[in-house]
C-alpha positions in Angstrom: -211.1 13.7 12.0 -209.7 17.6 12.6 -207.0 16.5 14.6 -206.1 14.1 12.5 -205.6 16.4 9.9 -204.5 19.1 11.6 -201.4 17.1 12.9 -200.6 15.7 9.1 -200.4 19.8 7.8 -198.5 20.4 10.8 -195.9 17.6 10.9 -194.8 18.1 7.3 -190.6 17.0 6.8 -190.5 21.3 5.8 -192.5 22.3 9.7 -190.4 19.5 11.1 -187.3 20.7 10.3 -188.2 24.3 11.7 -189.3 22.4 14.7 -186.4 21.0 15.2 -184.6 24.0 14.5 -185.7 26.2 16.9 -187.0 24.2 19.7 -183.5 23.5 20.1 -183.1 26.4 21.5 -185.6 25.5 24.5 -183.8 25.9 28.2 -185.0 25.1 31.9 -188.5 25.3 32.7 -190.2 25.2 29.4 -193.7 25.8 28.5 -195.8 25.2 25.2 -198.8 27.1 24.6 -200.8 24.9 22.6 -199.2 21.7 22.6 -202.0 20.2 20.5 -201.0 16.5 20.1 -197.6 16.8 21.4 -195.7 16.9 18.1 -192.8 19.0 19.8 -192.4 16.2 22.9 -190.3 13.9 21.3 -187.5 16.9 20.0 -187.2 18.4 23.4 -183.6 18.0 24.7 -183.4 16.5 28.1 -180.0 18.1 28.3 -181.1 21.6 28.4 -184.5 21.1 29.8 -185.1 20.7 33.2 -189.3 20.2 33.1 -192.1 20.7 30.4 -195.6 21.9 30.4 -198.0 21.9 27.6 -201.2 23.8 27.6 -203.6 23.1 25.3 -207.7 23.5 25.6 -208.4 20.0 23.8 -208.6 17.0 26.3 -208.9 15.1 23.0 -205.3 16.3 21.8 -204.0 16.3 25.0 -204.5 12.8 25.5 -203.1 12.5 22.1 -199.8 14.1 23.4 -199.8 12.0 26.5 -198.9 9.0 24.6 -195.8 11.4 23.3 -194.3 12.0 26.2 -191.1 10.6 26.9 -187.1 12.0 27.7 -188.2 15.5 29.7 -190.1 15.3 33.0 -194.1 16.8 31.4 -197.0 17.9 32.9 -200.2 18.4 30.6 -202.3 21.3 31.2 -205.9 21.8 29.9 -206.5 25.7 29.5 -206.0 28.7 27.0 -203.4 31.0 26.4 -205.5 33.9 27.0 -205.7 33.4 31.0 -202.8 30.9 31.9 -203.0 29.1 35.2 -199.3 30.0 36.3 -197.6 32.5 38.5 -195.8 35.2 36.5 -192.5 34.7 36.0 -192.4 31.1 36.1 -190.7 29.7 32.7 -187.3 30.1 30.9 -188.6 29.5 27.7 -192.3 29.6 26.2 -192.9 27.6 22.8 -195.1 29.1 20.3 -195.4 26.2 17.3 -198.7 27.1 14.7 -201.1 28.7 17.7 -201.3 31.9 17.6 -203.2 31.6 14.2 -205.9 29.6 16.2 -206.1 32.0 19.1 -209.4 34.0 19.8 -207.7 37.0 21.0 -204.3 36.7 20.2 -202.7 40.4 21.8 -204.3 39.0 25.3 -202.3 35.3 24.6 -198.8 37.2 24.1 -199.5 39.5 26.9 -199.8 36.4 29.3 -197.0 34.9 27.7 -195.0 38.0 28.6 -195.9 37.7 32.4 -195.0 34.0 33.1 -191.9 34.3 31.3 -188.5 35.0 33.8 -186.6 38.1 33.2 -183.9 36.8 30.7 -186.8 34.3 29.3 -187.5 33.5 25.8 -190.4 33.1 23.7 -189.5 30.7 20.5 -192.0 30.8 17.8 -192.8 28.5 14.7 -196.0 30.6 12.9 -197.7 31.2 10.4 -199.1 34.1 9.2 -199.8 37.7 7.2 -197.6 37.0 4.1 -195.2 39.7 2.6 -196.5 39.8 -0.7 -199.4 42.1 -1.1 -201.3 40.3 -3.6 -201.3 36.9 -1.4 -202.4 38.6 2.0 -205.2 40.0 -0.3 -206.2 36.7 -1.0 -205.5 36.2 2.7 -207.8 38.5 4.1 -210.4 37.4 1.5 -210.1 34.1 2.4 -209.4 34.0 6.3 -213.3 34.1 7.2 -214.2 31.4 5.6 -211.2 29.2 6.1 -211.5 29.5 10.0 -214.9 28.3 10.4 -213.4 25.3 8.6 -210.2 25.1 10.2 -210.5 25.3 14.3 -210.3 29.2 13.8 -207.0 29.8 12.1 -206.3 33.5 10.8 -204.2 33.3 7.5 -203.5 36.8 8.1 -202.1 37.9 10.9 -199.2 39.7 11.2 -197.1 37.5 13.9 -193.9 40.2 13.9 -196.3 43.2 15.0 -198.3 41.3 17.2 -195.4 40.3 19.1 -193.8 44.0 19.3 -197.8 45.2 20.2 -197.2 42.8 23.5 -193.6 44.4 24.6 -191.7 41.5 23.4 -188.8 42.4 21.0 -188.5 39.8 18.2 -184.3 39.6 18.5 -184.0 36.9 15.9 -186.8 36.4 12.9 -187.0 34.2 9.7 -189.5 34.2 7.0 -190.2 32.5 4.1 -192.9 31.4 2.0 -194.6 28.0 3.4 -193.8 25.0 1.9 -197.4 23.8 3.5 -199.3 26.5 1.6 -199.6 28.9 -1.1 -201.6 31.5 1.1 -199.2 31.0 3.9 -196.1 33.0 4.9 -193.9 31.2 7.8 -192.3 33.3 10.5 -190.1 31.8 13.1 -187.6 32.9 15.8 -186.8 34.1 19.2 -188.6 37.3 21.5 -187.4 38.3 24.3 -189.5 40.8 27.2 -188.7 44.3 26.7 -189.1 46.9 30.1 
């Protein structure tokens, strides 16, 4: 039933449009950490991506996202982003769509994502996270314990733009709004790049 769920919150016409927004921006050798039930598979451009890999560590959801697969040449990958099975500087692009919420330790996940990514590469992120307004990320932090032992371990509250300049990536393009899916949400999106 969680998937089921999870994939209705995160497939609403607001997330899809982000989605489509930014993974347009996906080039070459693309990976997706936490593909979950392969929502993104049907928007990638077979024009500007030469292969795909999804990580996710569901089998359940990853035979979900099988059944997505379709225009770019994809391999599914069971594993987590905190120890990736890939050689370092392997992708072009890394996708980031609602994970790093979920993620146990989420400064490790960004610092592998950092080392498979080519010099030049690109991380492109669709989150959620630590909202601006001080009396929602109260609310946030009150909340967040309880909600992830509900909710596959999601974090209401964590600051996705500091996390991502903690793992030497420089955010180089960054929206944020309010969520549409949520109250107690704040939605970050953009493009990182490796710094050094």
């Amino acid at each position: 039933m969680y998937p089921h769920l999870l994939e209705r919150v995160c497939s609403t016409s607001a997330i899809m449009a982000e989605r489509v927004r930014w993974l347009a921006r996906a080039r070459g050798e693309v990976l997706e950490v936490g593909v979950g039930s392969g929502l993104n598979l049907p928007l990638l451009d077979p024009q500007h991506i030469t292969s795909f890999v999804g990580l996710d560590p569901s089998p359940p959801l990853l035979a979900r996202a099988a059944a997505r697969i379709s225009r770019v040449p994809t391999t599914l990958v069971a594993g987590t982003a905190e120890a990736l099975p890939f050689d370092g500087a392997r992708f072009d692009t890394v996708l980031l769509t609602y994970t790093l919420c979920s993620v146990d330790d989420p400064a490790r996940a960004l610092a592998e994502i950092r080392r498979v990514l080519r010099p030049g590469g690109v991380l492109v992120f669709v989150e959620h996270g630590a909202a601006t307004k001080p009396r929602t990320l109260r609310w946030q932090h009150r909340l967040t314990p309880l909600w992830r032992l509900v909710s596959g371990n999601c974090h209401l509250d964590r600051d996705v733009p500091r996390l991502l300049e903690a793992a030497g990536l420089t955010v180089t393009e960054l929206d944020g709004r309010d969520s549409d899916a949520s109250p107690l949400s704040y939605a970050y999106s953009g493009i990182a790049r490796a710094t050094g």
